[in-house]
Backbone atoms as SQL, in Angstrom:
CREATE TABLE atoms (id INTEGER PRIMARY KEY, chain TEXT, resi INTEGER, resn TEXT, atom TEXT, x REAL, y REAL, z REAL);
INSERT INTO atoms VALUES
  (1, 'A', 1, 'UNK', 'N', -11.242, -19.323, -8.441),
  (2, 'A', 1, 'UNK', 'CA', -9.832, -18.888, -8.499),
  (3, 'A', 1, 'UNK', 'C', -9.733, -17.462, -9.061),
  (4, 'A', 2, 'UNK', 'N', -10.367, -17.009, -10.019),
  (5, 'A', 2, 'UNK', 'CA', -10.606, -15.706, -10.516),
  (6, 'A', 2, 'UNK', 'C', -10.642, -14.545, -9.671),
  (7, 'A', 3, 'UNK', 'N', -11.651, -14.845, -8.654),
  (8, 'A', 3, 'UNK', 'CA', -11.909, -14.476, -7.580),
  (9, 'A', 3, 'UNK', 'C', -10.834, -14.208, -6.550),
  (10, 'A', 4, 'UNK', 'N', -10.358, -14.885, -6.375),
  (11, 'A', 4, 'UNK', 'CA', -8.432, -14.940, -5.589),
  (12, 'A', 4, 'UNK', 'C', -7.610, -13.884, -6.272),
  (13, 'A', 5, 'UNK', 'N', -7.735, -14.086, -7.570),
  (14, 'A', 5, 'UNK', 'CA', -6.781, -13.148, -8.264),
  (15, 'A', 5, 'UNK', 'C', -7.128, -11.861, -8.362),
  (16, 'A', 6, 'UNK', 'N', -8.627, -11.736, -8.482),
  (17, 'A', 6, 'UNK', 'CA', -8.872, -10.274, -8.341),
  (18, 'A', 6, 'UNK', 'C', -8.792, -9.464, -7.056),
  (19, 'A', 7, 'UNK', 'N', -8.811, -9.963, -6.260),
  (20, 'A', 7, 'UNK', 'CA', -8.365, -9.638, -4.903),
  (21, 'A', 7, 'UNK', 'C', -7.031, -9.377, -4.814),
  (22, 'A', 8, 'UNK', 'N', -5.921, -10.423, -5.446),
  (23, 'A', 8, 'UNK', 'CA', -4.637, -10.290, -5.053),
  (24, 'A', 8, 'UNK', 'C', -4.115, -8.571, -6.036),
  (25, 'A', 9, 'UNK', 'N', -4.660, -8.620, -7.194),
  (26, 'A', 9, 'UNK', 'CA', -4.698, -7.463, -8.223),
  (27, 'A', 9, 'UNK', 'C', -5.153, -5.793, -7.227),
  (28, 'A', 10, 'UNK', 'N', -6.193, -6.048, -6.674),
  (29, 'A', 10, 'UNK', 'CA', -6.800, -5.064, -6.214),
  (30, 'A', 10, 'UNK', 'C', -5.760, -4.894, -4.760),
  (31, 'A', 11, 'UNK', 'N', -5.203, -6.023, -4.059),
  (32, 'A', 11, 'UNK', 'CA', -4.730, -5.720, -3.175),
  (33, 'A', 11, 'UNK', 'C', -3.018, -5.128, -3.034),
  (34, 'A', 12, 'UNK', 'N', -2.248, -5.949, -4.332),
  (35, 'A', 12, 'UNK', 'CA', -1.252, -4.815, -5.061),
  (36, 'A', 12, 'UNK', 'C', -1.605, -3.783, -5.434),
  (37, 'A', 13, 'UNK', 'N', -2.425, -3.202, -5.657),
  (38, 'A', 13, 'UNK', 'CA', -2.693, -1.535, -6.397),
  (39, 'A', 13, 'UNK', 'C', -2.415, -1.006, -4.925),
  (40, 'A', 14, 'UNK', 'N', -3.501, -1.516, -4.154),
  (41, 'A', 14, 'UNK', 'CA', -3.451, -0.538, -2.855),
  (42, 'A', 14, 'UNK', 'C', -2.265, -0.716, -2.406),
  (43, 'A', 15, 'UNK', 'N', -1.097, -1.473, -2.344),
  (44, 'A', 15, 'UNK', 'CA', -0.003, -1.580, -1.799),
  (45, 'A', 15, 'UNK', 'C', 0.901, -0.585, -2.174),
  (46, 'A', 16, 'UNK', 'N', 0.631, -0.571, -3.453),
  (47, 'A', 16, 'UNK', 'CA', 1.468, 0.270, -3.911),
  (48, 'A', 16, 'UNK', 'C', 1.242, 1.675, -4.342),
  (49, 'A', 17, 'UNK', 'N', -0.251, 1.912, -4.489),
  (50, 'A', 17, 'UNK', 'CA', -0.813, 3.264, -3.726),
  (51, 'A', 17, 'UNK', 'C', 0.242, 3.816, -2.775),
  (52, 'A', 18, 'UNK', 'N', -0.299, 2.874, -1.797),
  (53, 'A', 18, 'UNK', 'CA', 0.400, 3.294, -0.188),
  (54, 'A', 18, 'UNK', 'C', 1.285, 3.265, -0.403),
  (55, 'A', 19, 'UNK', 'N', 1.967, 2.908, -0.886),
  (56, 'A', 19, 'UNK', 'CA', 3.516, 2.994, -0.685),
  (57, 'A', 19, 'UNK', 'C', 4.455, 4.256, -1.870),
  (58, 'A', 20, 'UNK', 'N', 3.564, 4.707, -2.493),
  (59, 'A', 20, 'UNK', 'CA', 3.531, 5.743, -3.201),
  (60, 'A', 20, 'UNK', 'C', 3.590, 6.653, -2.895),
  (61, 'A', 21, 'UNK', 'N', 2.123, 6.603, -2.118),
  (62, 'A', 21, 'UNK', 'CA', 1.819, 8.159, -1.427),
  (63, 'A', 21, 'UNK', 'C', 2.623, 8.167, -0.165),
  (64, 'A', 22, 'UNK', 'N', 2.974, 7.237, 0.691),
  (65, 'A', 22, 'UNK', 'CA', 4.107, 7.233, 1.312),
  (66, 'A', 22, 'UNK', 'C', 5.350, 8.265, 1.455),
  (67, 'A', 23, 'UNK', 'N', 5.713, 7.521, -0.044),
  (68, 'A', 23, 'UNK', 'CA', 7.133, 7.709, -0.060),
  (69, 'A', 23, 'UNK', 'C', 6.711, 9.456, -0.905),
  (70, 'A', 24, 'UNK', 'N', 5.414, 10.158, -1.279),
  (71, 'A', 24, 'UNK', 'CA', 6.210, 11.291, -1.548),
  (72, 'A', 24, 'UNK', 'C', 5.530, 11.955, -0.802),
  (73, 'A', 25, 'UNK', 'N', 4.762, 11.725, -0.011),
  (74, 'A', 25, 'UNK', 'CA', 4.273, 12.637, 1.646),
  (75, 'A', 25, 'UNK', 'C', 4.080, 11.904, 2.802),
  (76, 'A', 26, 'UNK', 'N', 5.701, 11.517, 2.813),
  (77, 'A', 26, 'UNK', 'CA', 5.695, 10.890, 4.172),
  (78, 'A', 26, 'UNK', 'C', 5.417, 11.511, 5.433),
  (79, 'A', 27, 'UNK', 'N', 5.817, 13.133, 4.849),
  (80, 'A', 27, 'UNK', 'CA', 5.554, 13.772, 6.399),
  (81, 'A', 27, 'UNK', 'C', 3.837, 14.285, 6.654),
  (82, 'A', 28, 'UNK', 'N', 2.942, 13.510, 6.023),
  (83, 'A', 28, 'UNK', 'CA', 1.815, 13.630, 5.938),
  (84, 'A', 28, 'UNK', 'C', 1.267, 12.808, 7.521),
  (85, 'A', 29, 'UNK', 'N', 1.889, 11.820, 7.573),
  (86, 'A', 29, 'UNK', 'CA', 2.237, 10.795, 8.363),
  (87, 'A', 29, 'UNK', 'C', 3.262, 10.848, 9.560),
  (88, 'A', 30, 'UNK', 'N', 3.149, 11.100, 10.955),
  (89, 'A', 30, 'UNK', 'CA', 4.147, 10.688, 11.657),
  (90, 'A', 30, 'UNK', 'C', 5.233, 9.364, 11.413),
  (91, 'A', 31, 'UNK', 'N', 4.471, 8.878, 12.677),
  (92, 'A', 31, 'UNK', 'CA', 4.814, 7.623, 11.653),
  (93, 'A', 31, 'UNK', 'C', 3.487, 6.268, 11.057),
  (94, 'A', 32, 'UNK', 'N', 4.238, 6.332, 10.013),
  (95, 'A', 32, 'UNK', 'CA', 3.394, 4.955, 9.124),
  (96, 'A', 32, 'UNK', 'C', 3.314, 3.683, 9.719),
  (97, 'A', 33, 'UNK', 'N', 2.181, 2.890, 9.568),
  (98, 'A', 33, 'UNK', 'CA', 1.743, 2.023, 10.214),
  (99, 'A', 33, 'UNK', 'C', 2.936, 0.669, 9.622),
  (100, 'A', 34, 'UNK', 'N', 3.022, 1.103, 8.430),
  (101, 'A', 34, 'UNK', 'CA', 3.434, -0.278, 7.529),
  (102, 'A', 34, 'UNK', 'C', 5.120, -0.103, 7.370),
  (103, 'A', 35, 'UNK', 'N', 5.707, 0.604, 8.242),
  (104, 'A', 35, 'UNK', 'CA', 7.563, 0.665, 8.331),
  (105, 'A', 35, 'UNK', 'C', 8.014, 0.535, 9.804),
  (106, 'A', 36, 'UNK', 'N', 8.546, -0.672, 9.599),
  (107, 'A', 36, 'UNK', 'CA', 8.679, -0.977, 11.180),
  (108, 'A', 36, 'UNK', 'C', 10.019, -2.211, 10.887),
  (109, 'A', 37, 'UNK', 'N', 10.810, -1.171, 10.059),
  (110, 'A', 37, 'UNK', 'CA', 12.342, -2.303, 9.696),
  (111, 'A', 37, 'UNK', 'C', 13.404, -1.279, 10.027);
């Protein structure tokens, strides 16, 4: 289970990395893979 969680930990950081670097060089990016609302 540890194992699960460190994954889920590591896989919020990167989420929100991305969604970081996103939101303050979006125009780095046409368009982003992960906005499609």
């Amino acid at each position: 289970m540890t194992n699960k969680r460190r994954y889920l930990t590591v896989f919020s950081a990167e989420v929100l990395a991305l969604m970081g670097f996103h939101t303050r060089g979006r125009h780095h990016h046409a368009k982003p893979p992960g906005n499609g609302q």
